[in-house]
N, C-alpha and C positions, 0 to 999 in steps of 0.2 A: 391608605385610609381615605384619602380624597376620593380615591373610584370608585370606593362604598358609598362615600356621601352622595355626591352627584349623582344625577339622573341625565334621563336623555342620549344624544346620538356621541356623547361624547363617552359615558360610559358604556356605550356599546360598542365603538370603536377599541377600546383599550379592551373591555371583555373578547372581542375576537383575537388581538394580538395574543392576549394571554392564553385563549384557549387552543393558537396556534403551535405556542410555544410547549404547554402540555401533551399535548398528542405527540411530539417530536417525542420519539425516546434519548434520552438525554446521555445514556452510555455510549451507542454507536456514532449519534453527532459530537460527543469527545473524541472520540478514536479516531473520524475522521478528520474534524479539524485541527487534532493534535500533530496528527500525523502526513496531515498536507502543511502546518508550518510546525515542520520538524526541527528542533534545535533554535529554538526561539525562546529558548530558555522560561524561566519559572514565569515572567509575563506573560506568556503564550498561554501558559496554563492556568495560571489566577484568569485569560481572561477566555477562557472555554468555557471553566466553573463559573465565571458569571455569566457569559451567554446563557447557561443549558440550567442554571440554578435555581432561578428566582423567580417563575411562576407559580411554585407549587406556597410558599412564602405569600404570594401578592393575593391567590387565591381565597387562602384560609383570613387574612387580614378585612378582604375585603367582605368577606362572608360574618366576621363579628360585628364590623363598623356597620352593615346594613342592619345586623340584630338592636345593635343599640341605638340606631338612626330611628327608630321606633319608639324608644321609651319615652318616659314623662319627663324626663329630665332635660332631654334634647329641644321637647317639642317646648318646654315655658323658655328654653333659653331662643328658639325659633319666635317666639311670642313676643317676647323681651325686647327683640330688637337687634339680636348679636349674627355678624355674618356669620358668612360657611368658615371662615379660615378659624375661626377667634371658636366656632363649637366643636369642631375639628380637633383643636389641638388644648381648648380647654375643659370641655366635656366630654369629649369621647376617649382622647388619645391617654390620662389617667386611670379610665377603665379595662385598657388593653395593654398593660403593663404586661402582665404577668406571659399574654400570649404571646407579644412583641419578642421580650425577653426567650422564652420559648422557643419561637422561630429561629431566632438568631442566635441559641445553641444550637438548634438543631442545622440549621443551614452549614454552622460552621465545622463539627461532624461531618458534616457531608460531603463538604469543601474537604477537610484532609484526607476522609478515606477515597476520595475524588484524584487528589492530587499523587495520595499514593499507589493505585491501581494503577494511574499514568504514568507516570516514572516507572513503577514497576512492570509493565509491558515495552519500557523502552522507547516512551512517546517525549520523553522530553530531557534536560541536557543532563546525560548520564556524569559530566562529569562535576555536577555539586552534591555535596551529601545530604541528604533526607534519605526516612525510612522508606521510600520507594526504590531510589536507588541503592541503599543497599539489600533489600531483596531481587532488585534487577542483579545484582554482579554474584549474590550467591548462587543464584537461580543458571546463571549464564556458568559458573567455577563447577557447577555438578554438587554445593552445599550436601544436599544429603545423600548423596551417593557416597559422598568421601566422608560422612559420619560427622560434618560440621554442622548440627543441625543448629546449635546456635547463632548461626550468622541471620536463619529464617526466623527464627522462636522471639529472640531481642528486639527486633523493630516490630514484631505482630504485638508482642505483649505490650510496646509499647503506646503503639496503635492505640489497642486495648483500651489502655489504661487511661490513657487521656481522651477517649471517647467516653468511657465511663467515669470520669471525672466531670465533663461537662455536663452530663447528664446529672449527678449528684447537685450541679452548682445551679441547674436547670430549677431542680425539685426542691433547692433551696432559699432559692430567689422566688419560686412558684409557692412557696408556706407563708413567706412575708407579703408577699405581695397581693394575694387572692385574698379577699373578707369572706370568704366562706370558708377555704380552711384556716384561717386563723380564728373564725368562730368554733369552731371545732374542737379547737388545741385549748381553745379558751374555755368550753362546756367541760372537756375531757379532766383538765386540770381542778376546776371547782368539784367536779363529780371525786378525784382521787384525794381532794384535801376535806371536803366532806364525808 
């Protein structure tokens, strides 16, 4: 949110890191850096997914904070007297709730089926259990050749499921937290009691 607010050669300094970090495709710089520290266990991988993670996140963040760095709310408290930290984190950063939130479902999605692709290619330590690694050892036993297709189906479903869970808790926290659709919910409701 800061790299929204600020101007100048400093936010263009961090806009080119970020825009470096984007153009990288983020799948084959896991694969390789997984796989040049191979068996470096689950920190190796937590820290690929945040190498290869967090521009697309820092992007969308800073592309709201520039929308609201414009409004009338921002500019009386720029008027006011209030530094950059104090409208930053008291003006803007209560408007960007819901996206914040957002993001950091969405990233953290990302983050699992991230870490399970890797483990499931065999890029990190085969021997703890996560659904990655058990799709690596069916995958490796011949699973559905030998009619076990449960040992694949169990960790996908659960993939699944807990993708689609954050995503519900996404759209849950995003009704509370947005004034526009809880305007909505609020017309919707007088309109059905009327």
């Amino acid at each position: 949110m800061s790299w929204g607010y600020v101007r100048g050669w400093i936010a263009e300094v961090i806009g080119f890191i970020v825009n470096l970090f984007l153009v990288i495709p983020g799948l084959p710089l896991m694969i390789v850096i997984a796989a040049y520290l191979q068996n470096g266990g689950i920190a190796v991988i937590i820290a690929v997914i945040v190498v290869t993670g967090w521009a697309w996140g820092a992007r969308v963040l800073r592309s709201q904070t520039q929308s609201l760095r414009g409004r009338d709310f921002v500019t009386a408290a720029q008027f006011s007297g209030d530094g950059a930290t104090r409208i930053v984190f008291r003006e803007i950063l209560p408007n960007m709730t819901s996206l914040i939130v957002g993001s950091f479902f969405g990233a953290a999605t990302s983050a699992i089926l991230a870490e399970a692709g890797l483990e499931f290619l065999g890029l990190g330590d085969s021997s703890i259990v996560s659904w990655g690694t058990i799709l690596y050892w069916a995958q490796n036993s011949n699973a559905l050749l030998t009619g076990q297709w449960i040992l694949l189906f169990a960790p996908g479903l659960c993939i699944a499921l807990l993708a689609m869970s954050l995503t519900l808790i996404n759209f849950g926290v995003d009704a509370v937290s947005n004034p526009r659709l809880r305007d909505g919910a609020r017309r919707k409701r007088k309109e059905a009691t009327a």
